[in-house]
C-alpha positions in Angstrom: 151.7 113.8 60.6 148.0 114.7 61.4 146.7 118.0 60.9 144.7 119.6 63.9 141.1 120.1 63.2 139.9 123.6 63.8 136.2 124.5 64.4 136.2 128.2 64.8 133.3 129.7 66.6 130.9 129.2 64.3 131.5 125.7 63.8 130.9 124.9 67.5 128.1 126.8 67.7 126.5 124.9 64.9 127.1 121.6 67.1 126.0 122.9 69.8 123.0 124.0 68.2 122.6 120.9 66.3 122.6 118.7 69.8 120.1 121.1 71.2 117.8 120.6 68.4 117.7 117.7 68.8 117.6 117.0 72.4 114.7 119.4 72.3 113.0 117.4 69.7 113.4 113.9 71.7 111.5 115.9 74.9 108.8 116.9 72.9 108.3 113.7 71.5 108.4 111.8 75.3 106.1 114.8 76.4 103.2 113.9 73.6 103.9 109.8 74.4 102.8 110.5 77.7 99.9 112.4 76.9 98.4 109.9 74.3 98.4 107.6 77.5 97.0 109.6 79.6 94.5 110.1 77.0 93.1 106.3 76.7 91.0 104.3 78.8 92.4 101.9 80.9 92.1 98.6 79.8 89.5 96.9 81.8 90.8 93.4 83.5 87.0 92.6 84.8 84.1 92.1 82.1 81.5 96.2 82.2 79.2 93.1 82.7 80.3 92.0 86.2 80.6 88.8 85.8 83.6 87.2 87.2 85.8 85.7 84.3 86.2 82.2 83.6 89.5 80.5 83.9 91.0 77.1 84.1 
């Protein structure tokens, strides 16, 4: 037969604690992502010149 696993307190609290890490880690992360790309420029689609772009 099996034996039963037992995590006592302490044990769950260490998962627990484990998984909030890092779930707090993975938002902080996404936060500064978004920030960096707020940061840039957006990427021009015309020429600064004004000049219409050539195509085919």
């Amino acid at each position: 037969m099996t034996k039963d696993k037992y995590l006592g307190a302490g044990g769950k609290a260490a998962i627990a604690g484990a998984i909030g890490s890092a779930a707090i880690a993975a938002a902080l992360l996404y936060v500064n992502r978004r920030k960096e790309r707020e940061r840039r420029p957006p990427t021009a689609t015309t020429p600064p010149s004004g000049e219409q772009p050539e195509t085919d």
